[in-house]
N, C-alpha and C positions, 0 to 999 in steps of 0.2 A: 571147229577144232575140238579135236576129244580130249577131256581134262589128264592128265597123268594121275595113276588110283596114288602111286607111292613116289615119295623123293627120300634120298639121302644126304644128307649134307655130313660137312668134317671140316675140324679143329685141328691143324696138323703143325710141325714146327719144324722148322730146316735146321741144318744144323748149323747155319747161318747166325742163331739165336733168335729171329723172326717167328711172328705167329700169324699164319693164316688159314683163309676162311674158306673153303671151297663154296661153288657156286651150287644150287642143289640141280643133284642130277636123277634121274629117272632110273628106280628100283622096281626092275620087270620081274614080275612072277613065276611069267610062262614066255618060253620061247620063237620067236620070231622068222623070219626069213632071217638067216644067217649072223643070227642076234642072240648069243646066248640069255638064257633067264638068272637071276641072283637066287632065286626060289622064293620061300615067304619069308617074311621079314621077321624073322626068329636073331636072338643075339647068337649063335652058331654062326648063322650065314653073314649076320653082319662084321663078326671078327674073321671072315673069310673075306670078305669084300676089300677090308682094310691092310690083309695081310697080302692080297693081290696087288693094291696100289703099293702101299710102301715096298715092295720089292720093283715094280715101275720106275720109281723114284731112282733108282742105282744108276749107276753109269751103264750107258748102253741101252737104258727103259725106256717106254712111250715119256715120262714124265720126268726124264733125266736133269731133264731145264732148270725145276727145282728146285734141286741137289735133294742128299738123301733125309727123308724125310721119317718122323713119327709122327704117328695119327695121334691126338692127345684126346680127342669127341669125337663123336660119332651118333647119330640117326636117325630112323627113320621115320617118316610122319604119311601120317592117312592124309592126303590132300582134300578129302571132301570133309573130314569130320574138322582136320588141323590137330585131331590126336596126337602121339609124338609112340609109335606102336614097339619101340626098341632104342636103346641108348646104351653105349659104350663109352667109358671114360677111363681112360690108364692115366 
């Protein structure tokens, strides 16, 4: 099994009043079979990444479940060094 180079993980809060943790998920560089790429893990792409989910989060979203959500942290880490290569905090 090939290691994942990047993950992103997130600090987000419903408006429930609740804080939770996303699971960390795979921040692809380069594109795939029918898999788009996130690009490099620059804080641009990462407040892109975030502005994607939290509009998910809406009613009607992949992540509607949630309720509507802000991302509070955010990111990303080099899985072979454990670096941490970009961070976001609102």
């Amino acid at each position: 099994m090939a290691l994942i180079p990047y993950t992103v993980s997130m600090q987000f809060a419903p408006k429930n009043g609740s804080v939770m943790v996303s699971t960390p998920s795979e921040w692809r560089t380069r594109t795939r079979t029918n898999v788009p790429a996130h690009g490099k893990p620059t804080v641009m792409n990462l407040l892109a990444y975030i502005s994607v989910f939290e509009e998910s989060t809406k009613p009607g979203g992949a992540n509607a479940h949630l309720g509507e959500t802000k991302v509070t942290m955010a990111f990303i880490k080099d899985q072979r060094s454990g670096r941490v290569l970009t961070s976001v905090m609102r």
